[in-house]
C-alpha positions in Angstrom: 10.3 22.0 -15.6 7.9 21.9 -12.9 5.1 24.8 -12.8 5.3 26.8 -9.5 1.8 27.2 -8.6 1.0 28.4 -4.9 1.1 25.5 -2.8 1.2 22.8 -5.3 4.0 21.1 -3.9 2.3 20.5 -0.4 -0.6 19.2 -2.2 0.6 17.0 -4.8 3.6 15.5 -3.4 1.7 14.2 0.3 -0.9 12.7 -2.3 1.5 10.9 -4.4 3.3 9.1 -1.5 0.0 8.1 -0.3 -1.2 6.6 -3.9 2.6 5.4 -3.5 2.2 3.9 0.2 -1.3 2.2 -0.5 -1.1 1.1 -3.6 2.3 -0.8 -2.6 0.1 -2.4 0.2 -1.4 -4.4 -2.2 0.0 -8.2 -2.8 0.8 -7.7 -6.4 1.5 -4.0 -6.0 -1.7 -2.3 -8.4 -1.5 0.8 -9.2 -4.6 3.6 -8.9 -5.7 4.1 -12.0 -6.2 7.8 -13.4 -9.6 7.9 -12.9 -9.3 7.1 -9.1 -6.1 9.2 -8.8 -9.1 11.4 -10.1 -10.9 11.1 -7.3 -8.6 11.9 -4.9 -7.9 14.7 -5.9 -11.4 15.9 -6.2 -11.9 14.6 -2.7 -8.8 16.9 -1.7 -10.7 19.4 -3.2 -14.1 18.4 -1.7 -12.5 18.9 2.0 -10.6 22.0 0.7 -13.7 23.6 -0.4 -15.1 23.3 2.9 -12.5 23.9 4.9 -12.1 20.5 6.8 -8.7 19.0 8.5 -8.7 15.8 6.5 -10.1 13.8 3.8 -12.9 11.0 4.7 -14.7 8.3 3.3 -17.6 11.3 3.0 -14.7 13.2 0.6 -13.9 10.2 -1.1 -17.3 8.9 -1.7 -18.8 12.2 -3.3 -16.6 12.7 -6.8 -17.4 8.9 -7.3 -21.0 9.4 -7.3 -20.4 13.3 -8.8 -19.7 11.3 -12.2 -21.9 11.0 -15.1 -20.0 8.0 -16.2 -18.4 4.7 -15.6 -18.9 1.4 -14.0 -19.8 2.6 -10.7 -22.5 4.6 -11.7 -23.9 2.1 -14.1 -23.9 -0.1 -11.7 -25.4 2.4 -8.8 -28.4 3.7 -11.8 -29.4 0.1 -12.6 -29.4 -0.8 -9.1 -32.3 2.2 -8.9 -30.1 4.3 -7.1 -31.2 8.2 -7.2 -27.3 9.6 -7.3 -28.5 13.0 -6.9 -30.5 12.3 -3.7 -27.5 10.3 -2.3 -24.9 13.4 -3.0 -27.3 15.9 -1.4 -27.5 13.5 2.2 -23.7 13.1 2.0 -23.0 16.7 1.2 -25.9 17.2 4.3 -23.3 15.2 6.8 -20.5 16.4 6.2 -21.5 19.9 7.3 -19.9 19.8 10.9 -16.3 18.9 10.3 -13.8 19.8 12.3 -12.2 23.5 10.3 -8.1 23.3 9.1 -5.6 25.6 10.0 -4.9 27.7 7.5 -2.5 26.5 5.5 -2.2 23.2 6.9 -2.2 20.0 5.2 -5.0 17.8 4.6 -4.2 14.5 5.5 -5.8 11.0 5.3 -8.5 10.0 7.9 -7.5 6.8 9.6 -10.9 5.6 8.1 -9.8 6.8 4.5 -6.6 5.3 4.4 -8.4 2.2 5.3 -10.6 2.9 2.3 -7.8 2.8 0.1 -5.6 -0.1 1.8 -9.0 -2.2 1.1 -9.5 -0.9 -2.2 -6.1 -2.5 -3.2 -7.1 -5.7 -1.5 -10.5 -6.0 -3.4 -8.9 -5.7 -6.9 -6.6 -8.6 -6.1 -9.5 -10.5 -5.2 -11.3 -9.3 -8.4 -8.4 -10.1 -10.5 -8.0 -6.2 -11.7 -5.2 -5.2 -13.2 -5.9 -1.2 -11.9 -7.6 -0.1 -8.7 -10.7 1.5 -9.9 -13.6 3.2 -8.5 -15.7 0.7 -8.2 -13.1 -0.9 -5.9 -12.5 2.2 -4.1 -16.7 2.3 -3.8 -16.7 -1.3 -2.5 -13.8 0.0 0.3 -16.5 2.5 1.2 -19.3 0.1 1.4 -17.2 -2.0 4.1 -16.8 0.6 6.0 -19.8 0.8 8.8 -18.2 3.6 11.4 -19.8 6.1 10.1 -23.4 7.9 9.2 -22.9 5.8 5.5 -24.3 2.8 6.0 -27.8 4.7 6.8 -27.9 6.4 3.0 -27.0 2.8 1.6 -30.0 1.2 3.4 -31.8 3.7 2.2 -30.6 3.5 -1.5 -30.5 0.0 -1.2 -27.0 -0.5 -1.5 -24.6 -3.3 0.0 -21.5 -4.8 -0.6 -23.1 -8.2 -1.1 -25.4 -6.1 -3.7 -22.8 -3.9 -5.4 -20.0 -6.6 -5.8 -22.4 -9.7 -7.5 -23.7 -6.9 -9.9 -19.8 -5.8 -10.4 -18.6 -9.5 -11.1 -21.9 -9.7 -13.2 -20.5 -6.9 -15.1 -16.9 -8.0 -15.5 -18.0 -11.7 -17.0 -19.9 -10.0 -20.1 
């Protein structure tokens, strides 16, 4: 029996079909695993929380860095990376968004959806048998239409970076 909580079938079912649609994008079909299905839905809330019409890379990006563990952000601390710095300049961006309706549904940014179509595509490469967060993170870092690519100069971050210490990771 399916709990009736206000609104949670306009924001769980769009989100599944989503995983559903870019997951299946993939060649071999992966599926999100429950830690990035976790971040999704904390970006949902992320663009909730401040009222904005969809969810972007920004949305996306901040629960992965939010997280006091996991391969990301072992990967982002030994890389020197000051997480809590990088939050607070994202957080700083993403001030301006256009508002929601209310009521309305929060959709996908083209440039999200991309994020995630990618994400699959990077854990073929990788071999993975989940898409993961340090997939989805990679997605981001590919991404360069938008204020991003300023914080990860900053931070020194880069795909090229970020991926040889992921594969670094995976071989021990």
């Amino acid at each position: 029996m399916r709990k009736s909580i206000v609104g949670a079938t306009k924001i769980f079912y769009p989100l599944t079909k989503a995983l559903s649609y870019f997951s299946s994008q993939s060649t071999k079909r992966k599926k999100f695993s429950s830690q990035v299905q976790s971040t999704i839905m904390n970006s949902r809330e992320e663009a909730l929380r401040r009222d904005h019409d969809s969810i972007r890379i920004e949305h996306l990006l901040l629960p992965i860095i939010k997280q006091s563990q996991g391969r990301t952000v072992e990967i982002l601390n030994s890389l020197g990376c000051d997480l809590t710095r990088l939050q607070c300049d994202v957080e700083e961006t993403i001030t301006n968004y256009t508002q929601r309706k209310p009521n309305a549904a929060i959709p996908f940014s083209k440039q999200a959806g991309n994020v995630l179509r990618l994400a699959c595509g990077i854990a073929d490469k990788l071999g993975s048998q989940e898409i993961e967060n340090e997939h989805l993170f990679l997605s981001i870092l590919k991404q360069e239409s938008n204020l991003l690519p300023l914080f990860y100069k900053k931070f020194g971050i880069s795909y090229e970076v970020f991926y040889s210490y992921l594969k670094k990771s995976s071989a021990n």
